[in-house]
C-alpha positions in Angstrom: -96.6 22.2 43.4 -93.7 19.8 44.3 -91.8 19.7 47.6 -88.0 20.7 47.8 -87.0 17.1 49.2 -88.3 15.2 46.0 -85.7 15.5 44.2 -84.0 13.3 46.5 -86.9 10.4 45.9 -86.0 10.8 41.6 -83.5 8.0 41.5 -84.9 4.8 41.8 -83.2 1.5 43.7 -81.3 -1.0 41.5 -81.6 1.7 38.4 -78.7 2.1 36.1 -78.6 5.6 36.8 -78.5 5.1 40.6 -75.4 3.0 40.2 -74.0 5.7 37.8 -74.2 8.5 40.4 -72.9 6.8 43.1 -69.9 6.2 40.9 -69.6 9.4 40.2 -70.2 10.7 43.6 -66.7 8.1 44.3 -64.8 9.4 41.5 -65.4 13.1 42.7 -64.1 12.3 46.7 -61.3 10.4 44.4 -60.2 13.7 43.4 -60.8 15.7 46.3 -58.9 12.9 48.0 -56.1 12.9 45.9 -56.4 16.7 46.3 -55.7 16.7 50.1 -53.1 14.0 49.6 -51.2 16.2 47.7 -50.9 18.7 51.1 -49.8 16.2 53.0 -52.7 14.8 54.9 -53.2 11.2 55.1 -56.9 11.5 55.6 -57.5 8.0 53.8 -61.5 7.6 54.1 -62.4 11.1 55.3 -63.4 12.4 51.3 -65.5 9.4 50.7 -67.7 9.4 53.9 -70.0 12.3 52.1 -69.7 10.6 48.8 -71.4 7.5 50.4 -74.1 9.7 52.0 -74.6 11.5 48.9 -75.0 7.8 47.1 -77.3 6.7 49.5 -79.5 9.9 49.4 -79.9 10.0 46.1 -80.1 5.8 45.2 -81.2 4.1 48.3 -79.4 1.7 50.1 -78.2 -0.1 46.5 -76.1 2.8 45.8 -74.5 3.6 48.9 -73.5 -0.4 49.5 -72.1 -0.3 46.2 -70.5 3.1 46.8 -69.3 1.7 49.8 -67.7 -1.7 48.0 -65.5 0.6 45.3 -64.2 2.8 48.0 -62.1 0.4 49.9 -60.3 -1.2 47.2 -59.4 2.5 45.7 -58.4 3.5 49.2 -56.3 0.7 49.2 -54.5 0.9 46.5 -54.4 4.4 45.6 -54.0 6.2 49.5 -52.4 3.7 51.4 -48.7 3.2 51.5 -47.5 2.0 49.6 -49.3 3.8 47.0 -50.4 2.0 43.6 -49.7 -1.3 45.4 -52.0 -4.0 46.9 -49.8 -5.0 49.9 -50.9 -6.6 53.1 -52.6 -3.6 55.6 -51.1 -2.5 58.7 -53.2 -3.0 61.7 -53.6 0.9 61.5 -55.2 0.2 58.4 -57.4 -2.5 59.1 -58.5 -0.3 61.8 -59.5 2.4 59.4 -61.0 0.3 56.8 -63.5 -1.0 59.7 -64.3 1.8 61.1 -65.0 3.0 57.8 -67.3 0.0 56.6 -69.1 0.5 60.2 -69.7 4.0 59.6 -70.7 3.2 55.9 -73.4 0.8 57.0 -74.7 3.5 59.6 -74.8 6.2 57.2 -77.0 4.1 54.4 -79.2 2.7 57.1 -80.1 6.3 58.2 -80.5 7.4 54.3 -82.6 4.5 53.5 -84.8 5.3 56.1 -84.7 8.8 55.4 -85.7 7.9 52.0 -88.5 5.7 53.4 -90.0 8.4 55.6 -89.9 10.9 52.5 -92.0 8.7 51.1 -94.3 8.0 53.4 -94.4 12.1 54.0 -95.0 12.2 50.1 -98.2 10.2 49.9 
């Protein structure tokens, strides 16, 4: 009889389809991003901080880092003013890209071990 939580231990690290669903888990927040943008709030990394859980959940620390590493440049170019153009960030926004990257790294530490003690659990 298997556990409910091992579906989360499926996806293996560095696996093609690890890196496809944490892509997909970014291109999904892309939309509901673009979604709230369209209402008028300027919540720039808010969308993506479940995506990157989600990645790192599912694939491990591989998949949220990577997750993680295509959300800044979308963020960038697609959310912050101006839009569709790579120009030089505010201090606003370097303050928001780092507190997103620190809050990134917190949140695939915590899956990873999460992972890890799902695993140990498992055995």
């Amino acid at each position: 009889m298997r556990k409910s939580n091992d579906y989360i231990l499926r996806l293996r690290p560095w696996s093609l389809s690890t890196f496809a669903a944490a892509l997909l888990a970014v291109v999904l927040a892309t939309a509901m991003q673009e979604a709230l943008a369209t209402f008028g709030l300027q919540l720039y990394f808010a969308g993506f901080v479940p995506a990157i859980l989600i990645a790192g959940l599912l694939g491990g620390a591989p998949a949220g880092a990577f997750a993680t590493i295509i959300t800044v440049p979308i963020v960038w170019w697609v959310f912050m003013p101006p839009c569709f153009e790579f120009a030089w960030p505010t201090a606003a926004d370097y303050d928001s890209i780092s507190t997103f990257l620190l809050s990134s790294a917190l949140l695939v530490c915590f899956s990873q071990l999460y992972r890890e003690a799902l695993a140990i659990l498992r055995k």
